[in-house]
C-alpha positions in Angstrom: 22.0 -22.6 -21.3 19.3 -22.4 -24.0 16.6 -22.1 -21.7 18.7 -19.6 -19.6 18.6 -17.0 -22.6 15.0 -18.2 -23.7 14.1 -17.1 -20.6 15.8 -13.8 -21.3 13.0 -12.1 -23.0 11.1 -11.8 -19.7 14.4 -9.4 -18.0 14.3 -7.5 -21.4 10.5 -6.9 -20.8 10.6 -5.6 -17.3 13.7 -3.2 -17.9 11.2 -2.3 -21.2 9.0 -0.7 -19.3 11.0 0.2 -16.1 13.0 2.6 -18.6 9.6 3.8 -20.6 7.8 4.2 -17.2 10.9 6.6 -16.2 10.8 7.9 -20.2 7.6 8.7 -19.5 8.2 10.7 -15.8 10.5 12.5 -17.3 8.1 14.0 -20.0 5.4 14.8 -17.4 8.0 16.5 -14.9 9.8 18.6 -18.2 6.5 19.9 -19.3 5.0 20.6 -16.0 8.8 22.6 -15.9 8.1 24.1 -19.2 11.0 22.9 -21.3 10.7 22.7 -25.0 9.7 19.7 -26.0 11.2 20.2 -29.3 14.5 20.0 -27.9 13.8 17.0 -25.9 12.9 15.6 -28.5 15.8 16.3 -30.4 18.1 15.2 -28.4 16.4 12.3 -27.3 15.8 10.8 -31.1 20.0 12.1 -31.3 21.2 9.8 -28.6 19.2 6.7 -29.5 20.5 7.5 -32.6 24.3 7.1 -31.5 23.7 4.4 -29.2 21.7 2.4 -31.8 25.0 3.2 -34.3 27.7 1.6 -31.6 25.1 -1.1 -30.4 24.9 -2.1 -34.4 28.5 -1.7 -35.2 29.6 -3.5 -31.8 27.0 -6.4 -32.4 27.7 -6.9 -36.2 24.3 -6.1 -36.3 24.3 -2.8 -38.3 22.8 -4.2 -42.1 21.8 -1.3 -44.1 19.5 -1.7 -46.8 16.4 -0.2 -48.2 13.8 -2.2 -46.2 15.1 -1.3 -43.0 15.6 2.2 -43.8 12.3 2.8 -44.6 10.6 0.6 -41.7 13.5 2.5 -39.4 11.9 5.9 -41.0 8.4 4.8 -40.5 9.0 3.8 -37.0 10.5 6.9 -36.1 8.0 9.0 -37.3 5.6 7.0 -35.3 7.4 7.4 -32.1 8.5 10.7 -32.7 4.6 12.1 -33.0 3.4 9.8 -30.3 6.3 11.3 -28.5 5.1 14.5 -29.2 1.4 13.8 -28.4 2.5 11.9 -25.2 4.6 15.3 -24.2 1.2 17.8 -24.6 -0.7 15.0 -23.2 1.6 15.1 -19.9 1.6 19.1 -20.1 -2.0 19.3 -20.3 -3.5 16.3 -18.3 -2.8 14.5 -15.0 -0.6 11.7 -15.1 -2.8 9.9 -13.3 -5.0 9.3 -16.3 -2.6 9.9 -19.2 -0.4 7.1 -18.3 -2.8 4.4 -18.6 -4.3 6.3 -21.4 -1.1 5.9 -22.9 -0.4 2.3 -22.0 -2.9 1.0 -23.6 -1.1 1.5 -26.5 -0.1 -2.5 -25.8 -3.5 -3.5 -27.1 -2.0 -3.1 -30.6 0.7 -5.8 -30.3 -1.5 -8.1 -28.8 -3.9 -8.5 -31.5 -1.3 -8.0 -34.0 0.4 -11.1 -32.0 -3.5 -13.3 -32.5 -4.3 -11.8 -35.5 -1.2 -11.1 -37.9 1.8 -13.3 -36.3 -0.3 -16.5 -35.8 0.4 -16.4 -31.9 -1.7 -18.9 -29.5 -2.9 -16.8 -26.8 -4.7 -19.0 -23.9 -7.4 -18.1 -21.7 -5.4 -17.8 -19.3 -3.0 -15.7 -21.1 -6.4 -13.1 -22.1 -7.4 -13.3 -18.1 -4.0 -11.9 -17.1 -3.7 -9.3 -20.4 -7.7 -8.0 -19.1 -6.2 -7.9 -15.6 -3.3 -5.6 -16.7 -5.4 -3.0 -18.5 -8.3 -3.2 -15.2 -5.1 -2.8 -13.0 -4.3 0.5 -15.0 
């Protein structure tokens, strides 16, 4: 059973990015339609927002204190101007090109992960992250 939900983290990652990859389709079609991104936005920051409330309140997860409000305001204003930058990215540019433009945003994590968090990362483990960024 434990290494059942271990194993868990590898479904969460591929849904990840199935739902950003269609996140991100969505932005390019919208602007290429010429809806405000301002709105979409809005009301895609609003509905995380209420799911995120019922997921928290359902889970027993929902702990509110100041630390987590202010990473949980950092965060979002992160994503929301990377959001917004992505959007004029996807209006201006091909998708072609800004989607691994934008996915390399995953070099981050992975030094953070070496670097900051202590991870090992083998050879082996560097040969397939360098083969995901050639393969964009």
């Amino acid at each position: 059973m434990k290494e059942e939900i271990k194993s868990m983290w590898i479904f969460a990652a591929l849904i990840t990015s199935l739902c950003f990859g269609i996140n991100n389709s969505i932005f390019k079609w919208s602007s290429g339609k010429g809806y405000s991104k301002i709105h979409i936005q809005f009301f895609f920051y609003f509905s995380a927002f209420i799911l995120s409330i019922f997921y928290g309140v359902f889970t027993d997860g929902l702990q509110l204190n100041w630390l987590s409000i202010m990473l949980g305001a950092a965060i979002g204003v992160l994503n929301a101007n990377g959001n917004i930058q992505m959007a004029s990215a996807f209006e201006k540019g091909p998708a072609s090109l800004t989607s691994p433009l934008i996915a390399a945003n995953a070099i981050f994590p992975i030094l953070c992960a070496a670097l900051i968090f202590h991870e090992h990362i083998s050879s082996l483990q560097w040969s397939g992250i360098v083969c995901m960024f050639i393969a964009h």
